[in-house]
C-alpha positions as CSV (number, residue, x, y, z in Angstrom):
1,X,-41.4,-18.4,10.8
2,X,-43.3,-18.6,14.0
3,X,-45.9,-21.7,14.3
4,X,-48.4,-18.7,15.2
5,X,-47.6,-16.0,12.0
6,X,-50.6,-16.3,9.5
7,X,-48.3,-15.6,6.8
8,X,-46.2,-18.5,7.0
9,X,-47.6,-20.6,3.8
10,X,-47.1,-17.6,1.6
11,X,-49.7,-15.4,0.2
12,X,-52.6,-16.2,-1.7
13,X,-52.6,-13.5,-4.1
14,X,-56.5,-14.4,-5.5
15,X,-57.6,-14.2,-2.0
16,X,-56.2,-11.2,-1.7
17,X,-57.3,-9.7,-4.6
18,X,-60.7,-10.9,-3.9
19,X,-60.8,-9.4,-0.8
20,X,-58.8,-6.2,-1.4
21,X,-59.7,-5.0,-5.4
22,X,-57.4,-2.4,-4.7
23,X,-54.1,-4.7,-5.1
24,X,-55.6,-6.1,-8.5
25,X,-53.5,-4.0,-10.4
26,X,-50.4,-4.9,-8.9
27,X,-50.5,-8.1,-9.3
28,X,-49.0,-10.5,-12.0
29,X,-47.6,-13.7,-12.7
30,X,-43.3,-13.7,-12.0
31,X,-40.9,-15.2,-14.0
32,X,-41.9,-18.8,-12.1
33,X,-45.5,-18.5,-13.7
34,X,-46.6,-17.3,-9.5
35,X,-48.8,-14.5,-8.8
36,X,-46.7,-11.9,-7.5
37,X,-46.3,-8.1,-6.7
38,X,-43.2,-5.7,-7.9
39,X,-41.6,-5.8,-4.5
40,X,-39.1,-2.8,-5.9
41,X,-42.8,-0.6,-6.6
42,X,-43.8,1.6,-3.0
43,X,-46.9,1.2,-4.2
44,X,-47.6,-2.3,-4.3
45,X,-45.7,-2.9,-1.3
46,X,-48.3,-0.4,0.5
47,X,-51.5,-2.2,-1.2
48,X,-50.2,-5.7,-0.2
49,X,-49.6,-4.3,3.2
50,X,-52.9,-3.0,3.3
51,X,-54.6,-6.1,1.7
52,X,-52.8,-8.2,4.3
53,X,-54.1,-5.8,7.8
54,X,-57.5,-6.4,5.9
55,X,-57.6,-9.9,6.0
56,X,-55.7,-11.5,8.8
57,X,-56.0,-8.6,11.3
58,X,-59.3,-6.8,10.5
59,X,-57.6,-3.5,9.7
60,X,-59.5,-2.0,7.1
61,X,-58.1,1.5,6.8
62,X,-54.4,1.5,6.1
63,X,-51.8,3.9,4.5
64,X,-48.4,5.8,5.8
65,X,-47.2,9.2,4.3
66,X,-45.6,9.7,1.8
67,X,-41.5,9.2,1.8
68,X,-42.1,7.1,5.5
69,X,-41.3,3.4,5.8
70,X,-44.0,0.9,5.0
71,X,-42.9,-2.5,7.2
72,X,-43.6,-6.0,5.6
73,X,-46.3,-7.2,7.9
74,X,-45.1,-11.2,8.3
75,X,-41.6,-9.7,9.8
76,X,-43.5,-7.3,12.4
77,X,-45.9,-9.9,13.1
78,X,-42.8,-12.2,13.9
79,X,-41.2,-9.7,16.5
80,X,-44.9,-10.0,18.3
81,X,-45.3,-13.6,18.1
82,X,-41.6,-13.9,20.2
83,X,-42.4,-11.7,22.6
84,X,-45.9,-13.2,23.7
85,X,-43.5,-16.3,23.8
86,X,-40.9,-14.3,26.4
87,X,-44.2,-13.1,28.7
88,X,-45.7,-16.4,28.7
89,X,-42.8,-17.6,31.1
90,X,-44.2,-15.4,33.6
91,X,-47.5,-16.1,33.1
92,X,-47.3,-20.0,33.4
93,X,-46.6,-20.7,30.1
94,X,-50.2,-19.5,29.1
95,X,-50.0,-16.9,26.0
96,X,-51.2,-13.5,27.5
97,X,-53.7,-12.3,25.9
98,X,-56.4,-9.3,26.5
99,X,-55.9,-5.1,27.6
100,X,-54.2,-5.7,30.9
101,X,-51.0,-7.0,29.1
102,X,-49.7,-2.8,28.3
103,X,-46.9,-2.9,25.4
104,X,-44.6,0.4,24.6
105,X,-43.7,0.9,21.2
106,X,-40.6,3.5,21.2
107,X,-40.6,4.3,17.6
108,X,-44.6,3.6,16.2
109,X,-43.7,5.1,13.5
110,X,-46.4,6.7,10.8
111,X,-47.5,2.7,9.8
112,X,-48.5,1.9,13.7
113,X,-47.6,-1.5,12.6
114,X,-46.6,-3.2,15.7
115,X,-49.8,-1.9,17.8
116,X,-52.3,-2.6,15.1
117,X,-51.1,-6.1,14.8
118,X,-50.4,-6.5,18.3
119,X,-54.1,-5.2,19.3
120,X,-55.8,-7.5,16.9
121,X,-53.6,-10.8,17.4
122,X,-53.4,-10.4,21.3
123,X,-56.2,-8.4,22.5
124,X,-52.7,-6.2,24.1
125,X,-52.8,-2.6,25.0
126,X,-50.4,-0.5,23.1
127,X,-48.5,3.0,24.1
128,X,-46.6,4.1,20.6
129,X,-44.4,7.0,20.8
130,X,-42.5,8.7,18.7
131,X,-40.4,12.3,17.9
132,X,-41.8,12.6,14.5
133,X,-44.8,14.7,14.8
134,X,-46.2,13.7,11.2
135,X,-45.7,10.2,12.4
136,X,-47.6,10.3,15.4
137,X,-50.6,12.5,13.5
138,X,-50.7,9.1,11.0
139,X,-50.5,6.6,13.8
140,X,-53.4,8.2,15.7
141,X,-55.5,8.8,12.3
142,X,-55.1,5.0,11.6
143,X,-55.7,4.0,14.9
144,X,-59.1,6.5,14.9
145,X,-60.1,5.0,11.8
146,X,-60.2,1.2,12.9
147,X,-63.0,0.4,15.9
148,X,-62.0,-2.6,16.0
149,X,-58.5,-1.3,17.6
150,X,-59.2,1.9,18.5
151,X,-60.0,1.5,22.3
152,X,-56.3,-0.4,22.2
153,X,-53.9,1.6,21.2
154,X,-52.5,5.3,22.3
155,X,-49.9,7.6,20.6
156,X,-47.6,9.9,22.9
157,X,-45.3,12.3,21.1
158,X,-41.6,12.1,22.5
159,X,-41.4,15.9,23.4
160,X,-37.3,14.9,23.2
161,X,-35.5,14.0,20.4
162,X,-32.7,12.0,22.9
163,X,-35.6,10.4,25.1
164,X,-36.7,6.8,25.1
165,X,-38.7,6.3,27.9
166,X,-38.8,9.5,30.2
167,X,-41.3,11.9,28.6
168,X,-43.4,8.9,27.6
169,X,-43.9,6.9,30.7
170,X,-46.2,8.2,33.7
171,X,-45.0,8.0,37.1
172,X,-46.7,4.7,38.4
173,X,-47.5,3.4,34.9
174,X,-46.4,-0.3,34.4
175,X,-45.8,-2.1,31.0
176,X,-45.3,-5.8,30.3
177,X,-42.6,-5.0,27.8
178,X,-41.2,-2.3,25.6
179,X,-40.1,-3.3,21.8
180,X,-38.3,-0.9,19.0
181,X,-37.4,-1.0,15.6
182,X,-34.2,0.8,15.8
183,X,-32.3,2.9,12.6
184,X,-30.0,0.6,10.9
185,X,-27.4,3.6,10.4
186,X,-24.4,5.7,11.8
187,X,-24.7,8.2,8.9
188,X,-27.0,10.0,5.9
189,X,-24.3,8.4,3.8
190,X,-24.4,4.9,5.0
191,X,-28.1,4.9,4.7
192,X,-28.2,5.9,1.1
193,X,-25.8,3.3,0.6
194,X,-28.0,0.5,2.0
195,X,-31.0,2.3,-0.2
196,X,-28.8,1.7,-3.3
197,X,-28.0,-1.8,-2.5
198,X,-31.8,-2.6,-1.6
199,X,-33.1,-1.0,-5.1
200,X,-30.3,-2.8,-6.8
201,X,-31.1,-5.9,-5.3
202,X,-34.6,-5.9,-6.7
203,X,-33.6,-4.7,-9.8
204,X,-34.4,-1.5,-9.5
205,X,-31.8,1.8,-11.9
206,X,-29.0,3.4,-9.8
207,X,-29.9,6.5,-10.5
208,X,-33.8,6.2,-8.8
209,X,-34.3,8.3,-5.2
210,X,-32.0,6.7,-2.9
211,X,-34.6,7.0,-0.1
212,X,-36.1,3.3,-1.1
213,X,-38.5,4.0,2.0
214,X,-38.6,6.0,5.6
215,X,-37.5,9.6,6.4
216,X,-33.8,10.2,7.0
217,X,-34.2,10.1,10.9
218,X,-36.4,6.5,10.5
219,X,-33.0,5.3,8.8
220,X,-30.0,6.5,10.5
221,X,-28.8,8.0,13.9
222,X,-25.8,9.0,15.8
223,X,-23.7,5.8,16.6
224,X,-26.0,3.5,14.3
225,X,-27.3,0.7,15.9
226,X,-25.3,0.2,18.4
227,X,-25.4,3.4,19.6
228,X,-29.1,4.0,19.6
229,X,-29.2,0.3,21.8
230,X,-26.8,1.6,24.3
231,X,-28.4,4.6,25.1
232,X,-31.5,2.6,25.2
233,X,-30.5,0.4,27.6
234,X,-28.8,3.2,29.7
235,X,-31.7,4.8,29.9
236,X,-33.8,1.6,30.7
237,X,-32.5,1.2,33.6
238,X,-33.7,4.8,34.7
239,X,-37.4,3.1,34.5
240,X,-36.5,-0.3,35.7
241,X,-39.3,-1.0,38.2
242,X,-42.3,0.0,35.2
243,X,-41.6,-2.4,32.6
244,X,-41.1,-6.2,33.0
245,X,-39.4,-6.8,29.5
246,X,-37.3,-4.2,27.6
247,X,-36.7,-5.8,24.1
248,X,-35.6,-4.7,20.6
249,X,-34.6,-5.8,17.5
250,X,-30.9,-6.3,16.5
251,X,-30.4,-6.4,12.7
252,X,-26.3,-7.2,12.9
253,X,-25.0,-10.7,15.1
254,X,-21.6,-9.0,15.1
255,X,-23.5,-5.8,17.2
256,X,-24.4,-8.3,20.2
257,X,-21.4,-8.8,22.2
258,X,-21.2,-5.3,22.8
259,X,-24.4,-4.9,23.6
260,X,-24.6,-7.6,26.3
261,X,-21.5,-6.0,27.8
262,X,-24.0,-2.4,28.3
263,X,-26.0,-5.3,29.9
264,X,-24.1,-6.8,32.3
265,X,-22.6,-3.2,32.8
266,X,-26.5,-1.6,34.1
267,X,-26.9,-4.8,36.3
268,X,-29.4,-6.6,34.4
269,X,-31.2,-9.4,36.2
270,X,-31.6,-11.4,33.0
271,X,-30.6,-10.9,29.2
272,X,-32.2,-13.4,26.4
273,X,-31.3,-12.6,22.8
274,X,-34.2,-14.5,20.6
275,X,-33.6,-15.6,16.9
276,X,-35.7,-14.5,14.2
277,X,-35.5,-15.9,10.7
278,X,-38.0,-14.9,7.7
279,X,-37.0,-17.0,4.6
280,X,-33.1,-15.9,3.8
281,X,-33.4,-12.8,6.5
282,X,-31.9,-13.8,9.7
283,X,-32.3,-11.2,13.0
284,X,-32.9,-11.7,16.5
285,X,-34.7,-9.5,19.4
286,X,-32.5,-8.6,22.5
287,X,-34.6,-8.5,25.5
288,X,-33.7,-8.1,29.2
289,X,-35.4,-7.3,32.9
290,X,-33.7,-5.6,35.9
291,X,-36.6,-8.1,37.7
292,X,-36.3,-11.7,39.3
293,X,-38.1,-14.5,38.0
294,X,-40.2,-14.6,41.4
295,X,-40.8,-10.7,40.9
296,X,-41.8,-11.3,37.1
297,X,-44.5,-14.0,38.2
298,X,-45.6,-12.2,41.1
299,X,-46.4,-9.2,39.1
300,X,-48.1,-11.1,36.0
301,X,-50.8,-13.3,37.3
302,X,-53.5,-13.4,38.4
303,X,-54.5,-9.8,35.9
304,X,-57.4,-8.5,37.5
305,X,-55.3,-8.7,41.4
306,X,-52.5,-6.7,39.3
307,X,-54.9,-4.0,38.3
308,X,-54.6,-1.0,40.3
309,X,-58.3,1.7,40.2
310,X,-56.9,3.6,37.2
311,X,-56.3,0.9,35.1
312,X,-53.1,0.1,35.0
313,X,-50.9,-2.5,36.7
314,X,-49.7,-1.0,40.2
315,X,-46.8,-2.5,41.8
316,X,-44.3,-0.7,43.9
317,X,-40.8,-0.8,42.4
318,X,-38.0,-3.1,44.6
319,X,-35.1,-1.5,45.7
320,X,-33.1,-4.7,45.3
321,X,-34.1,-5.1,41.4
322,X,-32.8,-1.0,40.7
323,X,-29.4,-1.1,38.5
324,X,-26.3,0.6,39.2
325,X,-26.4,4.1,38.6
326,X,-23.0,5.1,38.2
327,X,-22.3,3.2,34.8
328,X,-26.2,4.8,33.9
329,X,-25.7,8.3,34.3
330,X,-22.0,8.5,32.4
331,X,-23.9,6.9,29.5
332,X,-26.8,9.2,29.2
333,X,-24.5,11.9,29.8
334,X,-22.0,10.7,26.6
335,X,-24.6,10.4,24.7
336,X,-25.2,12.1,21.6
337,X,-28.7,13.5,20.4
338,X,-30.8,11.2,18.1
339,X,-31.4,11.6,15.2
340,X,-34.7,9.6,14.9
341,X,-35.3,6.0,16.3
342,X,-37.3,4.0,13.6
């Protein structure tokens, strides 16, 4: 894990408790003597969760739907921790920290995760969109119910179900990065099948819901993940000049080759593909500009010179830095219609 993740000794569970009575009665000693949780139980997960926003972050009011996913918090807080590594380089090797460093979340989700962690770690300002309306309605009642974040973090519903950042992203609005959690799967089928395997693996009965967590769109979409990246990074290059950083995660090692090859295809100015590794879980972030170095550094310090009188970081978009829009527009044009994107 990440020198900066609070989670990497463990948890203490009689902390926890302490702090959070309400995981008390999920917690018991494991077959090792430890205090523990039923990791295969949604509902334990979802009170460990919410012991663990309580005491490292200062989220106090926590909970998802229903039937939606409910992230592990150390594996979000990971994905964070690299990418105020990645901005640092522009920023001369300082961590940025505080609201004029804007994040995008394409894919919040109904947990707000990223933001709410983000906020409290970094001080960043968050934009989290999604196309689930029932998602977005939970983000912003989380985000409502936490002061402490509140004046952070925005919601956006995507008004289209095949949009990533048009829709989402004002004209003249400027991010430091984007980051996604994208679905794992091509199919209904193949998600159900990875449900199975997950309940099996923690010892959970075949014959339980296959859904082991998320809504059928947070799980799968047309071309998996592979598909969902490329059209992502087709797209991308539409908004080039308004984000310095476009990252997401990549579950598979065997799906980047072709993904770098959509890379080099848009004209990106720089591609990085960052390892990720929580205990036996290995994954890695992909994360590429359409800017220079020299535009990057220009653009990221000193903040209060970058803010323009709304607020928001206002710099005029190179023409040498825009990608090559042939190879862009026959990709958005092939592509399917999402299913969902987290």
């Amino acid at each position: 894990m990440h020198p900066r993740n609070l989670f990497r000794a463990g948890y203490d569970f009689a902390h926890l408790v302490a702090s959070s009575p309400g995981l008390a009665p999920f917690v018991a000693p494991n077959a090792y003597g430890d205090l523990s949780i039923d990791y295969a139980d949604p509902a334990a997960v979802t009170a460990l969760n919410r012991a663990l926003l309580a005491q490292a972050y200062g989220v106090k009011n926590w909970d998802v739907p229903p039937g939606y996913l409910c992230p592990p918090v150390p594996g979000r807080s990971e994905y964070l921790h690299q990418l105020a590594d990645l901005l640092a380089e522009d920023s001369g090797a300082s961590i940025p920290r505080g609201p004029s460093t804007r994040v995008l979340d394409i894919g919040v989700g109904a947990s707000c995760i990223y933001p709410l962690v983000g906020a409290s770690e970094y001080g960043w300002r968050f934009v989290g969109a999604d196309i689930d309306r029932t998602a977005v309605a939970s983000a912003r009642r989380i985000v409502a119910a936490n002061p402490v974040v509140a004046e952070l973090i925005e919601c956006r519903l995507q008004p289209s179900t095949s949009g990533y950042f048009r829709g989402v992203i004002a004209e003249g609005e400027q991010f430091a990065a984007s980051m996604c959690n994208p679905p794992f799967h091509a199919s209904a089928q193949e998600a159900a099948a990875g449900s199975r395997r997950k309940r099996l693996n923690l010892g959970q009965a075949k014959e339980l819901p296959l859904n082991f967590g998320g809504q059928a769109r947070e799980l799968w979409c047309d071309g998996g993940e592979v598909g969902f990246v490329q059209r992502m990074i087709a797209e991308s290059a539409t908004v080039a000049g308004q984000c310095h950083w476009f990252t997401t995660l990549v579950s598979k090692r065997d799906h980047v080759p072709s993904l770098l090859k959509t890379l080099r295809a848009v004209g990106a100015a720089d591609v990085r593909t960052l390892a990720m590794a929580q205990g036996q879980k290995q994954s890695r972030i992909l994360a590429w500009t359409f800017l220079t170095p020299d535009t990057r550094r220009g653009r990221h310090a000193p903040n209060e010179e970058r803010q323009s009188r709304d607020g928001k970081p206002g710099v005029p978009r190179s023409s040498a830095n825009r990608p090559r829009a042939d190879f862009r527009s026959a990709l958005i044009q092939r592509a399917p219609r999402l299913k969902r994107r987290r």
